[in-house]
Every structure is written in C-alpha cells, then in structure tokens.
BALOBA-1460 file (C-alpha; in Angstrom, 3 decimals):
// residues 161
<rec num="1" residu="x" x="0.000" y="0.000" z="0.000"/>
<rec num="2" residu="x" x="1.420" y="3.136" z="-1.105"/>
<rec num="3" residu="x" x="1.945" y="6.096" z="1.775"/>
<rec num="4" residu="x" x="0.689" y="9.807" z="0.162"/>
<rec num="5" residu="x" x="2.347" y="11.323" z="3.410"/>
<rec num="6" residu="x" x="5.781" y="10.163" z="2.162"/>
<rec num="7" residu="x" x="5.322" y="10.329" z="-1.513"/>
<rec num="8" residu="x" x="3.956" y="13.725" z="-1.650"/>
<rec num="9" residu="x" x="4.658" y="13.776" z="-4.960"/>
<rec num="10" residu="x" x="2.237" y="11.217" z="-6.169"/>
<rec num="11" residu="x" x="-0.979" y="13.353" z="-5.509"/>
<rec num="12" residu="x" x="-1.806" y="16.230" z="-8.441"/>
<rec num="13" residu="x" x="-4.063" y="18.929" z="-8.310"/>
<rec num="14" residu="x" x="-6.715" y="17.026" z="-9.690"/>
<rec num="15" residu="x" x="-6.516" y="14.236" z="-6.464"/>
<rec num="16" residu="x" x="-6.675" y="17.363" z="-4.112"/>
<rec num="17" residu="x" x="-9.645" y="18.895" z="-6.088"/>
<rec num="18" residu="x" x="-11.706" y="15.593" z="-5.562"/>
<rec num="19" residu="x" x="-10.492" y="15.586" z="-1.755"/>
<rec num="20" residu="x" x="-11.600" y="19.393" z="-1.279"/>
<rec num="21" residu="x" x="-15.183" y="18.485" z="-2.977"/>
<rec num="22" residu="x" x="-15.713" y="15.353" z="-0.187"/>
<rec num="23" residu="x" x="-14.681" y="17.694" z="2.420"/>
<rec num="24" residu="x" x="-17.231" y="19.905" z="2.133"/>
<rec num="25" residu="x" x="-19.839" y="17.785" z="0.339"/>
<rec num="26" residu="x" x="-18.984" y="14.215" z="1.282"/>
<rec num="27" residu="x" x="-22.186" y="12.866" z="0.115"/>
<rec num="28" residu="x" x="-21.801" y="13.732" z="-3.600"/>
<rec num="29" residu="x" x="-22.492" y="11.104" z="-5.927"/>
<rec num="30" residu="x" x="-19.575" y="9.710" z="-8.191"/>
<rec num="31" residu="x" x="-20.843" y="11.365" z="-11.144"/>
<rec num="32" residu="x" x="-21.380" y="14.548" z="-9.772"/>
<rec num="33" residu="x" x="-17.679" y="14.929" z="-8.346"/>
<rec num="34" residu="x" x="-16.843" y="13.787" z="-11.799"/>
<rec num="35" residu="x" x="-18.429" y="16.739" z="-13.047"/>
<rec num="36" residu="x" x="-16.497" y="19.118" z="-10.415"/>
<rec num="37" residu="x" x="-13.408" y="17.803" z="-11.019"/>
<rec num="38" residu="x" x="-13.599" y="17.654" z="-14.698"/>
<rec num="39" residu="x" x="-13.216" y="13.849" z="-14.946"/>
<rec num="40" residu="x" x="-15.225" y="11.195" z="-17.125"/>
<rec num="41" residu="x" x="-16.933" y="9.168" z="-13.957"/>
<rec num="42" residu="x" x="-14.540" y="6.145" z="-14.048"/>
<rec num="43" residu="x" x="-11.255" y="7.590" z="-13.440"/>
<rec num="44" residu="x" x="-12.755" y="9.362" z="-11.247"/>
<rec num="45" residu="x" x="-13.831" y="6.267" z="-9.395"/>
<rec num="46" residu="x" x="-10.254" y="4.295" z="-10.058"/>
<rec num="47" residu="x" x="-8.814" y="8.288" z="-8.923"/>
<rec num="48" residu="x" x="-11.459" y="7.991" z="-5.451"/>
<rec num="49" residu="x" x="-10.658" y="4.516" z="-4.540"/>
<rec num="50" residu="x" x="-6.868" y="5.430" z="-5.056"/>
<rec num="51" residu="x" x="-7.289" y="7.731" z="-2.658"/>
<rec num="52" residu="x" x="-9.534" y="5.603" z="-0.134"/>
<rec num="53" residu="x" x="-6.505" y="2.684" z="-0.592"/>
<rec num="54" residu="x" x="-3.568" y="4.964" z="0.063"/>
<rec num="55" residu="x" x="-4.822" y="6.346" z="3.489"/>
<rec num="56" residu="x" x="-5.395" y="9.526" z="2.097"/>
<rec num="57" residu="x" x="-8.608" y="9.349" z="3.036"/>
<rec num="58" residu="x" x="-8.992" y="8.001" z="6.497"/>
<rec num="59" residu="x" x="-12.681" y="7.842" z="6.871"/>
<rec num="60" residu="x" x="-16.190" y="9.175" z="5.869"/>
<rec num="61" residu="x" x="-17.958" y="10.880" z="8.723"/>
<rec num="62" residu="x" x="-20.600" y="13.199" z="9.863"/>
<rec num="63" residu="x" x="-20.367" y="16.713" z="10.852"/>
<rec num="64" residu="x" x="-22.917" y="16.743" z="13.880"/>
<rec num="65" residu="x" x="-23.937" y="19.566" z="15.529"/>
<rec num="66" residu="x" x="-23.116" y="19.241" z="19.179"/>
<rec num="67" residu="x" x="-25.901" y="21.286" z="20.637"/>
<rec num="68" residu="x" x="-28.614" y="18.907" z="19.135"/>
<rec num="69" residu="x" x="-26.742" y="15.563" z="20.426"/>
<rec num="70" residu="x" x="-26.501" y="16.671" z="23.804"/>
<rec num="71" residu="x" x="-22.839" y="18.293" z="23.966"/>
<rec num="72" residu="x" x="-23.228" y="22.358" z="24.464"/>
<rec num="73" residu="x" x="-20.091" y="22.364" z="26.513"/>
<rec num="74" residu="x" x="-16.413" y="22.800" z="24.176"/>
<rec num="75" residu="x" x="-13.275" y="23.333" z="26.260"/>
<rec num="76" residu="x" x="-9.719" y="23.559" z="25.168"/>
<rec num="77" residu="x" x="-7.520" y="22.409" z="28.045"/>
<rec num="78" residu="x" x="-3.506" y="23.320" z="27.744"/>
<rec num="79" residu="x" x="-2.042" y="20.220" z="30.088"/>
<rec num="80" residu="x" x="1.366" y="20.652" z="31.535"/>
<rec num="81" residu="x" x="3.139" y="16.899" z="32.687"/>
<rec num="82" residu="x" x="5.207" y="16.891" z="35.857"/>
<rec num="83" residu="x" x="7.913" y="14.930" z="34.109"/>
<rec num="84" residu="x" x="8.457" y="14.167" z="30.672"/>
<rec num="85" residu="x" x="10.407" y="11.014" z="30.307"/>
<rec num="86" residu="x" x="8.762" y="8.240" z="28.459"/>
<rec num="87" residu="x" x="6.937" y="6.091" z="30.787"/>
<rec num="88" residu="x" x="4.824" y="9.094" z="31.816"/>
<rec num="89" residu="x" x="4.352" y="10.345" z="28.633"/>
<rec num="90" residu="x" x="3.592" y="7.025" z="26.730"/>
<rec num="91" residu="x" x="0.502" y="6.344" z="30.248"/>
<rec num="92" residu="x" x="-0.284" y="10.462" z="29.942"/>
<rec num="93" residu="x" x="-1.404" y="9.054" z="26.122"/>
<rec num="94" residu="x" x="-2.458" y="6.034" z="26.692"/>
<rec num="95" residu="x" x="-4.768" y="7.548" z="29.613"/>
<rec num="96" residu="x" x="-6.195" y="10.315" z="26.859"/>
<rec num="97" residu="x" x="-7.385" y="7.771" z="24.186"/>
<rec num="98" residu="x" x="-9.753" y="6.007" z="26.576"/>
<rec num="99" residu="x" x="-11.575" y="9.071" z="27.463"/>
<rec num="100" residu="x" x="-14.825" y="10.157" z="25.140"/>
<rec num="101" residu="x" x="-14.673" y="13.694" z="25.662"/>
<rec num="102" residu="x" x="-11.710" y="14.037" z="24.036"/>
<rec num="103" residu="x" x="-12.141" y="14.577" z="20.922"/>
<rec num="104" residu="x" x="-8.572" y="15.564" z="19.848"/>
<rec num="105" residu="x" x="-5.419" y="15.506" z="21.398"/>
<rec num="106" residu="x" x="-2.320" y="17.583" z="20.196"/>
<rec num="107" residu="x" x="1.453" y="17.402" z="21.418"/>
<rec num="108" residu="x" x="2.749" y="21.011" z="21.152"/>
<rec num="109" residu="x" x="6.115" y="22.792" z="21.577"/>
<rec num="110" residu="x" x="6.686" y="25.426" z="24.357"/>
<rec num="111" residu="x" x="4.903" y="26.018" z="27.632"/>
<rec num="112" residu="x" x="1.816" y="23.576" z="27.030"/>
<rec num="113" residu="x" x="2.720" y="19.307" z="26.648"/>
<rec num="114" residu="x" x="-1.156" y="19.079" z="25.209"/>
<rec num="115" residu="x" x="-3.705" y="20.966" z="23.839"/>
<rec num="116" residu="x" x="-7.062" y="18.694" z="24.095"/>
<rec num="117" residu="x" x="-10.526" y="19.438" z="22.697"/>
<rec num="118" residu="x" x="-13.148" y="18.175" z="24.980"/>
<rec num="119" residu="x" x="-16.828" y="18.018" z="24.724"/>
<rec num="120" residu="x" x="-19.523" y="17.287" z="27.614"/>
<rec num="121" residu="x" x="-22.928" y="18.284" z="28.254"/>
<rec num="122" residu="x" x="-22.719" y="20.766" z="31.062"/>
<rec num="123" residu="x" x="-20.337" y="22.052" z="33.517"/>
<rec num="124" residu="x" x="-20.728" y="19.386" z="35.928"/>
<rec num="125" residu="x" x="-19.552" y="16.761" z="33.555"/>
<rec num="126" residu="x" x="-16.511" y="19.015" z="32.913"/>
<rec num="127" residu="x" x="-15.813" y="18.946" z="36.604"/>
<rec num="128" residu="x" x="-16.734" y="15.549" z="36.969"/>
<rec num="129" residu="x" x="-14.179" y="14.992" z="33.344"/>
<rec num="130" residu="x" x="-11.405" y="17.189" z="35.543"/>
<rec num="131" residu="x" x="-11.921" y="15.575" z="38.858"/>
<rec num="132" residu="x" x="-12.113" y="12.135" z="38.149"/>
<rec num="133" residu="x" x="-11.000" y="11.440" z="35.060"/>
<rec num="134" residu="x" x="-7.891" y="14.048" z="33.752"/>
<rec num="135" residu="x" x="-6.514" y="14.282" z="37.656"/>
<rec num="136" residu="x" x="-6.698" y="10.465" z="37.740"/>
<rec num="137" residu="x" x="-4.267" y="9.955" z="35.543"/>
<rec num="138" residu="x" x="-1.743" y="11.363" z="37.808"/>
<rec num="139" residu="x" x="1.600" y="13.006" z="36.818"/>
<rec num="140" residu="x" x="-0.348" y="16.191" z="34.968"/>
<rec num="141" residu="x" x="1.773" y="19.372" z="36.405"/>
<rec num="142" residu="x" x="-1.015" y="21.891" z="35.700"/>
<rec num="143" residu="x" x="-4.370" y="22.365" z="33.667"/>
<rec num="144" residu="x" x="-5.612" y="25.584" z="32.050"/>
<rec num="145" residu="x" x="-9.440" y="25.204" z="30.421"/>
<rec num="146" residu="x" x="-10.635" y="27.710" z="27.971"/>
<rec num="147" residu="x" x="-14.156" y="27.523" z="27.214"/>
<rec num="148" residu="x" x="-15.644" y="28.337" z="23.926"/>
<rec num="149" residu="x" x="-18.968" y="30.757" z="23.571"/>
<rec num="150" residu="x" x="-18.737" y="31.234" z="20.221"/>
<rec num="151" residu="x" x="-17.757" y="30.088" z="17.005"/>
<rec num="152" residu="x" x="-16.161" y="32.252" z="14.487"/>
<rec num="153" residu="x" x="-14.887" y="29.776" z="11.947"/>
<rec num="154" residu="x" x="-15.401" y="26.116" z="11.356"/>
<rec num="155" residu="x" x="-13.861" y="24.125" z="8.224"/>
<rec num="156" residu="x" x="-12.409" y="20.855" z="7.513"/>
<rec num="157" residu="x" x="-11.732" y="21.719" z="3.998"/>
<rec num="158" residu="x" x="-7.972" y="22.052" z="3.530"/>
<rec num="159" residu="x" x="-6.627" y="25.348" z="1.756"/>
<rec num="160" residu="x" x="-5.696" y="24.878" z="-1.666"/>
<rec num="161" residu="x" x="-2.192" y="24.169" z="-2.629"/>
C-alpha cells in the first residue's frame, strides 16, 4: 500500500480537487464529483478509490452539531506533565485515548505538553471529566481550560495548494 504522506509527490491537483469536494460535500455522488473535477466518472472512481486505498482518506464521517446531540459544553484544556520522560508520557497518552470527551489531542512545543478538545454536556460533567478522570491519571503538572462561547470559523476543507 502506497503512503501519500511520504510520496507527496504522487498526488496532483486534480486528487486534491476531488479531496476538497468530499470535504465539504462528502455525500456527492460519483458522477457529480466527476463533473467538479472535470473527470469522465470512471477515473474518477479508479482516482477515489486510489485515494480511499492509500490512506489519504482516512474515513467518511458526519459533521454533527453538538448542541442537538446533547454536547453544548467545548473546552480547550492546555495540560502541563510533571515529568516528561517516556513512561509518563507514553501512560499520559495512553490515559487520553480512553476518554470520550476528548475529541482531539495535540502534542505542542513550548509552555503547554497538550492541547485537548473536549466536549460534555454541562459544567458538571466538565468537573466531573477534571476531577475524576484528567486528575486520575496522575503526573499532569497543571491544567488551564478555555471555554468556547462562540464560534467564528469552522472548516475541515484544507486550503488549496
């Protein structure tokens, strides 16, 4: 299986086009994206399950609102470890997958070890998400929560190249 992440190379602008379409329109029919990206609708099939084969594209989701399913509540927490030798980084990570309410997890240069999205339905499931679940996993140094009241900007479309 071929790796798009180390042979840049390999993708032209006409792979990127279909991957910006099923970004923001991932429910468009073959023939349609065909039509967007200026391809007959085989190749553009052999092109799409290229793609899907490679890893360049990872999955097929949703984009849910979080309001309607329940989850009003989006914090970005900057985590600071106590120590930063393996073992407690490799259980800091290990710790982080298992928990729902993370829905991303970033390593970062400078001040701040991890930057974590987090989503719950109300500020006492954030303090019950602090309390018993983030401080459980011991060796965390310090925690700073920012909590979001508005959005200004929301994509997952990738910029053109």
């Amino acid at each position: 299986m071929a790796d798009y992440a180390n042979e840049e190379q390999r993708m032209d602008q006409i792979d990127r086009q279909i991957l910006r379409t099923l970004q923001s329109e991932g429910r468009i029919t073959n023939q349609d994206l065909a039509e967007k990206v200026g391809l007959s609708p085989s190749p553009c099939l052999r092109r799409l399950r290229n793609l899907e084969t490679t890893g360049a594209i990872k999955s097929y989701s949703a984009d849910v609102d979080p309001v309607a399913y329940g989850l009003p509540i989006v914090a970005f927490v900057n985590v600071r470890l106590e120590h930063h030798n393996g073992d407690a980084v490799q259980h800091f990570e290990r710790k982080i997958a298992l928990f729902d309410e993370v829905l991303e997890c970033f390593m970062l240069t400078g001040g701040t070890d991890y930057f974590l999205k987090v989503m719950v339905s109300g500020l006492g499931a954030y303090e019950d998400f602090i309390r018993n679940k983030l401080h459980s996993i011991g060796g965390v140094g310090s925690i700073d929560s920012s909590f979001v009241y508005g959005v200004v900007k929301k994509t997952s479309v990738f910029p053109m190249l």
